[in-house]
N, C-alpha and C positions, 0 to 999 in steps of 0.2 A: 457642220463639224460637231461630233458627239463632244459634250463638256470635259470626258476623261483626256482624248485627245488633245484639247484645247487647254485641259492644264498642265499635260506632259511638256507641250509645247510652250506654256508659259516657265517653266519651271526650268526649263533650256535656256533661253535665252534669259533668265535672270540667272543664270548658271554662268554664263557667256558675259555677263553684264558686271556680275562679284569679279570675275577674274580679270576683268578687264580693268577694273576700279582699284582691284588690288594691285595695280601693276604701278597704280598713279601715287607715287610716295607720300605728296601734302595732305593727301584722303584719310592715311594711316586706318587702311581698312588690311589686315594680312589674313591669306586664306593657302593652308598649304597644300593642296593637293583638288584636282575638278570633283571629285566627290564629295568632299567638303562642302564645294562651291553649289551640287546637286541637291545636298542637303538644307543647305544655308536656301536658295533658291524656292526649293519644296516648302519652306516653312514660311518665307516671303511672300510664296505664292495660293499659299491657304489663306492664310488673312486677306491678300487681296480679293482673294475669292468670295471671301466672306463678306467684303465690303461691295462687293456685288451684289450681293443679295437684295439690299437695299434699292429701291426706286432711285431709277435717276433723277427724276425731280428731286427728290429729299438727299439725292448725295451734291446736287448742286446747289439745291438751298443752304444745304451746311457751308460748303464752299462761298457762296456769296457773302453770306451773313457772318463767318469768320474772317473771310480775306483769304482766306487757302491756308488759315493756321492749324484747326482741328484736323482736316487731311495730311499735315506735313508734320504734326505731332504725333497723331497714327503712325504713318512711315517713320519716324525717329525710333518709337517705342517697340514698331515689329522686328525692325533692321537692330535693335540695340539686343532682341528676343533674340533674334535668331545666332544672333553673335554668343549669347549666352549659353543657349543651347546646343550647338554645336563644336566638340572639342576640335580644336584649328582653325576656325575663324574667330578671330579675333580684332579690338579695336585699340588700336594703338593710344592713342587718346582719351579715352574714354567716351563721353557724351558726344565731346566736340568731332570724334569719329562716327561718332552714330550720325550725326546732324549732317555731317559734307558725304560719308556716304550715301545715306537715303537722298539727297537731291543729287549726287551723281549718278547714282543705281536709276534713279527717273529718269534723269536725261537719256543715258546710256539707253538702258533698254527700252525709251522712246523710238530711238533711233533704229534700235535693231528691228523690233520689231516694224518700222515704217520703209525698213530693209524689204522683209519677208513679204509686206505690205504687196511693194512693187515687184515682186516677184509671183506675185499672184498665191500667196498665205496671208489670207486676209485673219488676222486675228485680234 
């Protein structure tokens, strides 16, 4: 699968994944409209991108040697970006919305994506 593909397709389903999480009131993640949510996604989906770039050994050495805090501080500070930068997504809470939705947005779009998985969109 060409990478452009692959991050159109990331950038959906963490489109699918904001709206979903917005729907969940204790998150206080609010996003008013799925373009919002495309935007918000797209900018989610660059950084993780980016965080790709990196050897998987050196992104799991970080992960061991942290305990999975330097990745789940990443995801707070991109999810907190992209709230920022997007007018309509917003975080009800402030931090403490950045913090519950970036490890909702991971579960969620674990899921979906282990969705598209079994559906033969391995990505």
């Amino acid at each position: 699968m060409s990478p452009i593909i692959y991050f159109l397709i990331s950038v959906i389903v963490l489109a699918v994944g904001l709206l979903i999480i917005s729907k969940i009131p204790p998150v206080g993640v609010e996003i008013d409209s799925p373009i919002k949510a495309l935007l918000g996604g797209a900018i989610i989906g660059a950084f993780d991108g980016f965080w790709g770039f990196f050897p998987s050994a050196f992104r799991t050495g970080v992960f061991i040697l942290t305990l999975g805090i330097v990745p789940l501080l990443g995801s707070i500070i991109v999810f907190g970006l992209a709230a920022w930068l997007v007018d309509g997504f917003r975080l009800r809470w402030g931090i403490w919305s950045a913090i519950m939705g970036a490890i909702a947005l991971a579960i969620v779009s674990s899921l979906l994506k282990f969705i598209l998985g079994a559906l033969g969109l391995d990505i």
